[in-house]
N, C-alpha and C positions, 0 to 999 in steps of 0.2 A: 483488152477492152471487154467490158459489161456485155456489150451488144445494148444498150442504153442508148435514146440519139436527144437529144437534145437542141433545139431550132433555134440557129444562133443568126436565123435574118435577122438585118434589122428592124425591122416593124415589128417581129417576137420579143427583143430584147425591149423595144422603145413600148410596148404596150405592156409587158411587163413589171416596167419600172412606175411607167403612171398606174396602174391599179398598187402597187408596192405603196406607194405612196400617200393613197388613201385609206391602206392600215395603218401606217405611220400615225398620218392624221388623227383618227381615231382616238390612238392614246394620247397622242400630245393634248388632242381638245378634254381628254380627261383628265388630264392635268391640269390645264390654265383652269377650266371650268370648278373646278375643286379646290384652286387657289384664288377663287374670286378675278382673273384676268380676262371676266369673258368680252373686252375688246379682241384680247388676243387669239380667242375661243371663236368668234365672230369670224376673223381672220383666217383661221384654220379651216372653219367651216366654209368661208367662200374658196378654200382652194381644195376642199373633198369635191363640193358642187363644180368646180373645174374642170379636175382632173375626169372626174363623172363622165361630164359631157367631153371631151377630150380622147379618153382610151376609145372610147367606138367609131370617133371621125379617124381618128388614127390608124385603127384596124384596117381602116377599107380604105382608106390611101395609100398606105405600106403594106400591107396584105399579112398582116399578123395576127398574131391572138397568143393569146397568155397560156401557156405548156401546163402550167401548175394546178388549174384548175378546169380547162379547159373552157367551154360555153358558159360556166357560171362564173369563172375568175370574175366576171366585171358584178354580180349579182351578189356574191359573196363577200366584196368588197363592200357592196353597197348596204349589206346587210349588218358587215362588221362598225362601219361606221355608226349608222341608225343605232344598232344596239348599243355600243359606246354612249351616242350622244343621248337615248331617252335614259338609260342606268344612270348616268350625270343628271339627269331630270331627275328623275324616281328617289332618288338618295337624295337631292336637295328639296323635295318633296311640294316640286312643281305638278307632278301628275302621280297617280296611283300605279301601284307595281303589276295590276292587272291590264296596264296600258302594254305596259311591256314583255309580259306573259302573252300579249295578242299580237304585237307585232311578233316574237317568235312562232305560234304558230303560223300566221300568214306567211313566213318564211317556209315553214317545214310543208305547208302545204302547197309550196310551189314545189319545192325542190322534188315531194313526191309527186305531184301531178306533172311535172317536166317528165319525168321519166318514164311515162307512157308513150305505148308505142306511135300515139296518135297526140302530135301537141295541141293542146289545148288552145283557142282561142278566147282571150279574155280581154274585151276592151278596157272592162274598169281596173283589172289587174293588172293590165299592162303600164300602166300611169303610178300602180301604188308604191313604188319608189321614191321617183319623180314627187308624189305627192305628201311620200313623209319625209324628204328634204326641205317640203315647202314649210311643213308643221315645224320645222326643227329652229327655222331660218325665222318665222313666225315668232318663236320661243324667247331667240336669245334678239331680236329687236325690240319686243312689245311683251314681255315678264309678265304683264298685268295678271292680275287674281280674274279678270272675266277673262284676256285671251288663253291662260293655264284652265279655265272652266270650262271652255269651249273645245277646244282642240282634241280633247279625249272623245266630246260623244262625236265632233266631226271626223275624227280617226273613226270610232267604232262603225258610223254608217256609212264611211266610203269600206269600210272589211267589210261590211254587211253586203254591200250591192257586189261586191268583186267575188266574193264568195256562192252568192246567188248567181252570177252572170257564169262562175265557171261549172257551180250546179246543170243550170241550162245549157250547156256546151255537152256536158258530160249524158241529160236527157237525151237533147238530140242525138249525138253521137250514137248512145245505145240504140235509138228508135230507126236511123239510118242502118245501123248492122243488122239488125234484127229484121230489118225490111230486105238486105243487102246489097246495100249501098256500100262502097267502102270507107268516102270520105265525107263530112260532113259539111257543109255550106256557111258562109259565115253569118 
């Protein structure tokens, strides 16, 4: 043996397999989506938004969590998806490709302010998932030329306030250390 361990509860395995399966999702919706089946793209997409809400009731009834990615497995999923689904947008040239140049920064800029030693409280970033499933979900019901108009600057000003809100986190934060406080207040 490796010395390698591998968590084969079942609530590991069962949480697992449901984030597994929202990259699954991801391509297949870039397939139907590409082949004009977006019934079936629609379909796909309510079982990412499932599975979404699913793995973390899951977690905390079975008491697992996903080995591969740890704390972000479900984040990273959610991310793989999104970017799937707006690159399916961008190429069929529902929204502009600096929609999606923004959704990956907002990604990188979690994932680096995650790994401070001090997590970040962010109400409006806490939702901005949640809230590009809603745009996505938005997309493939209601196609329109005004809701593809809209959904880009409504994307750009909820990054705008979540970015500013984790600015303010990061203000305070320093103003409490510096005064020395350890933890910051929400």
């Amino acid at each position: 043996m490796d010395g390698s361990h591998v968590d084969e509860r079942p609530g590991t395995i069962i949480v697992s397999v449901i984030i597994a399966i929202r990259f699954i999702a991801a391509l297949l919706f870039l397939y139907t989506y590409a082949n004009d089946l977006t019934a079936w793209a629609l379909c796909i997409f309510l079982v990412a938004v499932f599975t979404d809400a699913l793995d973390g009731h899951v977690a905390r009834m079975l008491g697992g969590a996903s080995p591969f990615l740890g704390p972000y497995s479900d984040a990273v999923a959610d991310f793989f998806f999104v970017l799937a689904v707006f690159s399916a947008f961008v190429l069929e040239g529902l929204y502009p490709l600096w929609l999606l140049l923004l959704i990956v920064a907002m990604f990188a800029q979690f994932i680096l302010t995650s790994r401070l030693a001090q997590p970040i409280y962010d109400p409006v970033g806490k939702y901005y998932g949640v809230f590009l499933f809603c745009a996505v979900g938005v997309t493939l019901v209601l196609p329109y030329a005004v809701v593809c108009q809209a959904v880009p600057v409504v994307i750009l000003g909820f990054t705008i306030a979540s970015v500013f809100s984790r600015a303010m986190f990061l203000l305070g934060f320093s103003k409490k250390r510096a005064l020395g406080q350890d933890s910051p207040g929400p």
